[in-house]
N, C-alpha and C positions, 0 to 999 in steps of 0.2 A: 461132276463139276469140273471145268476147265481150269489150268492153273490159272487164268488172270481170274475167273471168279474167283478163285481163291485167295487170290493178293489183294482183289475186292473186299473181299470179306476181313482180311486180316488187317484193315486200316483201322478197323473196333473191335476184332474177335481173333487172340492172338491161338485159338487154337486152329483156327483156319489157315494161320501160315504151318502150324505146325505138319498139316496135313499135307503143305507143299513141302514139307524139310522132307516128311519120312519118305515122297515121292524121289525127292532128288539127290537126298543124300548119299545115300551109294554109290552112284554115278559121280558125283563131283569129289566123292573121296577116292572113286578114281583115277579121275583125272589127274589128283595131286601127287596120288599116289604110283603111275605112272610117270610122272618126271620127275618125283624126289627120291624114288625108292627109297623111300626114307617111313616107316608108319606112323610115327613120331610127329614129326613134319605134317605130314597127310592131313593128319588129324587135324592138329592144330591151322593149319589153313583153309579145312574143310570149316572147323568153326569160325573160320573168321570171313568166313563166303558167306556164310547163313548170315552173321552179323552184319553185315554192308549190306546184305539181299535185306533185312528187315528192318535197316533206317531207310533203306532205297524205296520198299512200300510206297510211300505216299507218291513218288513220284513214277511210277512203274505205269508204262501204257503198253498195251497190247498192239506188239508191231508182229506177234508171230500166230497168229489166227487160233489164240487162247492159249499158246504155249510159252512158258519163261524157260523151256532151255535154252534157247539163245540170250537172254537176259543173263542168267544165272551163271550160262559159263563165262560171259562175255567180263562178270563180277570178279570169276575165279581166277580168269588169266590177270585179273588186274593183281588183287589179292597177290597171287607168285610173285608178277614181276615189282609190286613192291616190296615182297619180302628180299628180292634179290639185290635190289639197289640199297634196303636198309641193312642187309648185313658185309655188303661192301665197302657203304660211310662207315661203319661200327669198326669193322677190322680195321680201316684206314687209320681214323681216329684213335684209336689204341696204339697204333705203330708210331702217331707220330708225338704223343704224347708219353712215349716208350713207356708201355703198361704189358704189354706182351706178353711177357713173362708170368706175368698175373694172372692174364688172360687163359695163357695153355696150362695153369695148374687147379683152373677149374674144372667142373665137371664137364663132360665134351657135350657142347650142344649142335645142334644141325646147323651147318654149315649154308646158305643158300647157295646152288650154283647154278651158272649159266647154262648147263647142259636140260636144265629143266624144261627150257622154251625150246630144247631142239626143234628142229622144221617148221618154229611157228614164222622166222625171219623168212625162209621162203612159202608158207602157203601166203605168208600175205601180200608177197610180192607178187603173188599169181594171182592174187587180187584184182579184178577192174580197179581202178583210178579212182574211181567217183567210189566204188563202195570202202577201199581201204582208207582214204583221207575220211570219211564217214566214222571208220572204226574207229582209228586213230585221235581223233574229236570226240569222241562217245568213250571209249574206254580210256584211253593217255590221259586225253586231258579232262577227261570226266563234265565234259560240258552237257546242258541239258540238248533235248530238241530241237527247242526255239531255235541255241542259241547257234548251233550246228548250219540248222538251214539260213540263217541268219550268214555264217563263216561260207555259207556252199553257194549263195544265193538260189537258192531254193522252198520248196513250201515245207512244212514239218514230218508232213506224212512223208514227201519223200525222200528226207532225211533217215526217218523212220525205215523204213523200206530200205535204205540200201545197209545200214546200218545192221538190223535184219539178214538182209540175203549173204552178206559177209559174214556174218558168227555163223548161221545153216552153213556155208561152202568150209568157215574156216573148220568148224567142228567135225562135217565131214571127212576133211583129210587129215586131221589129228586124234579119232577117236579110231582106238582097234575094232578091227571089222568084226572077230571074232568077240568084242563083249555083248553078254545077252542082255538085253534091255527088258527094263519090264514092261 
């Protein structure tokens, strides 16, 4: 079964997404776990992939000829990079409500840092045009299809499609050559 049957199925049969986690799991734990070096972290962003991956269900179309790993990662880089900007406001906020001190005699929790997205500022800048503002529109601002080709003046599908061939390029050059796939 291909994973969009699978996201097919898991819109009534939550063990059919299950059978997409144990698929992708590994791999999107390490992803996180390549830019957080942190296992901790990994984790807990790996579950918070799955979670966005399965409200995102209903709305999930098949732009990669039955595959959600461009979907999935495309979930995961969002996942990081709002964890990076929510513990920026966090630390901020504390500084300025001089809490600080409070702060550093807690237990030490993971830190988000900007080192996590290394290379992703430039694969996307190696980007075509059409397919990064695509991305950007799809994952940043989390808008749907429509509303993309609607922002691109374009039709959906090839919203879809460039959308698409930019998470395949950007995963390509951000994913170790050296990890074995299953």
């Amino acid at each position: 079964m291909t994973d969009a049957e699978l996201i097919e199925r898991a819109r009534s049969d939550p063990a059919a997404f299950r059978t997409l986690y144990d698929r992708y799991a590994g791999r999107i734990h390490r992803y996180h776990l390549r830019r957080t070096r942190h296992e901790e972290a990994a984790l807990d962003l790996t579950a918070e992939t799955f979670a966005q991956a399965w409200v995102a269900r209903l709305r999930f179309a098949d732009a990669a000829g039955g595959s959600a790993g461009p979907w999935l990662y495309g979930i995961a880089r969002h996942v990081l990079l709002v964890s990076v900007r929510r513990g920026r406001l966090e630390r901020r906020a504390c500084e300025r409500l001089g809490v600080m001190e409070a702060l550093d005699r807690m237990p030490a929790a993971v830190e988000p840092q900007e080192r996590w997205l290394d290379g992703l500022d430039e694969a996307l800048a190696d980007l075509p045009a059409a397919q990064r503002e695509a991305l950007v529109l799809r994952v940043v601002a989390d808008l749907g299809y429509d509303e993309i080709a609607d922002h691109l003046s374009t039709s959906e599908e090839a919203a879809r499609a460039r959308v698409s061939r930019g998470l395949t390029t950007l995963r390509s050059q951000l994913t170790d050559p050296t990890e074995a796939r299953p």
